[in-house]
N, C-alpha and C positions, 0 to 999 in steps of 0.2 A: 473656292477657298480650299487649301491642302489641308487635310487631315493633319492633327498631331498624335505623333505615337504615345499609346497607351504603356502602361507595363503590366508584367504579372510577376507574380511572386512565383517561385519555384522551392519544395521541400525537399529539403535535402536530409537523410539520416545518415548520423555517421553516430558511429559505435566507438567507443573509447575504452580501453584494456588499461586497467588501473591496479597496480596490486594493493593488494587490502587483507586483509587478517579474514575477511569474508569469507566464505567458499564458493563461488561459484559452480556450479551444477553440484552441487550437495543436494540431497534429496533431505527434505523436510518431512517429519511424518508426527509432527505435533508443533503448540506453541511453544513449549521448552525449548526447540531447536531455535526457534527464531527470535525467541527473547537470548537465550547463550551468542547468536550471533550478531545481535544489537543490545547488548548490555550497557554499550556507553551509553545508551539512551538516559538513563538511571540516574547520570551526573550533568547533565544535561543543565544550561543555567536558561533557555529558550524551548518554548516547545517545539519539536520537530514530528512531523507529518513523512511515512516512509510508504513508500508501494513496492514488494517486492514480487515480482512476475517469474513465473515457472511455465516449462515448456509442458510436454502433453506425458512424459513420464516422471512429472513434479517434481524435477530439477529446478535448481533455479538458473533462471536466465540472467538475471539484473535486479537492482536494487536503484529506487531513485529517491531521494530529499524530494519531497514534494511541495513543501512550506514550512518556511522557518516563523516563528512568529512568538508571540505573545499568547493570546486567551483566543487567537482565531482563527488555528489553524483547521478546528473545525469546519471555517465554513469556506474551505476549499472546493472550487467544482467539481466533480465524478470527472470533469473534461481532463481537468487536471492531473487525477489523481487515478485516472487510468490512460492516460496518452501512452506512458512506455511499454505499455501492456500491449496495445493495441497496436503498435509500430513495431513490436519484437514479435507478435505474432503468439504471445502466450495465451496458453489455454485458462491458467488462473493464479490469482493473487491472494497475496495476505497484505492488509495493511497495518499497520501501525505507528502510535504515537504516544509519547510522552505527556505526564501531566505535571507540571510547574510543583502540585502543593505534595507529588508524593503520594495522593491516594488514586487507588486503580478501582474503584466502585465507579462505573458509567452511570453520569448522571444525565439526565433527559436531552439533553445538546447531544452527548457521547451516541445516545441510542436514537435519535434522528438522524444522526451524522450514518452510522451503520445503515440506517432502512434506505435512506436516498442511494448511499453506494451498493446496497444488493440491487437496487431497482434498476441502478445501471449497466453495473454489472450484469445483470440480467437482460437488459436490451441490447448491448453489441455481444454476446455470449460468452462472457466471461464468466467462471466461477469465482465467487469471492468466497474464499478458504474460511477466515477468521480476520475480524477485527482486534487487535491487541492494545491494552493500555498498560505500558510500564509504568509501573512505580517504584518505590526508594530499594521496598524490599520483597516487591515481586509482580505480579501481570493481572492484565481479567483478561480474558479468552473470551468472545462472544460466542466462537465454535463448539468448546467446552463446555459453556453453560447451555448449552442448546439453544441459543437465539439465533440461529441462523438456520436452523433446520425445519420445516422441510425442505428450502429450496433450493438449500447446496449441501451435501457431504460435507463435514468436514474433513482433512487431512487423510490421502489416500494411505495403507499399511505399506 
């Protein structure tokens, strides 16, 4: 009996140059810069989910949408929500996301959501900078309030 051919799948990355009001390789050296360069987040009528990946002199590399949603974007995989990270070859990220009702106080969702992505972060060696939650009239910085430290720095000077 003759075999039938199998198939495989093949990954391909391709990189897409898009202009945007962003900066690309702007150097970040807090959350103000990165809440000033997603500010739309703030009008926002859906919550969005963003990973943005920096190279090894904390430039940034890329910015991706990583889940648009409702109340769940929360429970996005680490797979997920560090793929561009890990294909672009960045040394570390900041994430963040918007909250539908306007307040930026991390409530217990918010600060799971953080501990699972440092744990992964932490297993392919990624730094994760800071978790940010925008709201109407401003941010929480998990980096800032020190909930991320000891086991990342936050934001290189």
């Amino acid at each position: 009996m003759a075999k039938i051919p199998g198939f495989l799948r093949q990954i391909r990355v391709v990189y897409e140059t898009k202009k945007t009001p962003r900066s690309s390789g702007q150097k970040v050296t807090g959350p103000q810069t990165m809440v000033n360069l997603f500010r739309d987040l703030q009008e926002e009528t859906k919550e969005k989910l963003i990973t943005v990946s920096f190279d090894d002199k904390h430039k940034i590399l890329c910015f991706e949408v990583v889940a648009i949603g409702g109340k769940n974007v929360g429970y996005a995989r680490p797979m997920e929500i560090f793929k561009g990270s890990f294909l672009t070859g960045a040394t570390s990220a900041v994430v963040l996301h918007n909250n539908l009702s306007g307040k930026t106080k991390p409530n217990i969702a918010d600060i799971a959501f953080t501990n699972r992505m440092l744990d992964a972060s932490d297993t392919i060696g990624l730094k994760l900078l800071d978790h940010i939650i925008v709201g109407f009239d401003g941010f929480y910085s998990f980096a800032s309030q020190g909930k991320l430290a000891p086991r990342f720095q936050p934001y290189p000077a």
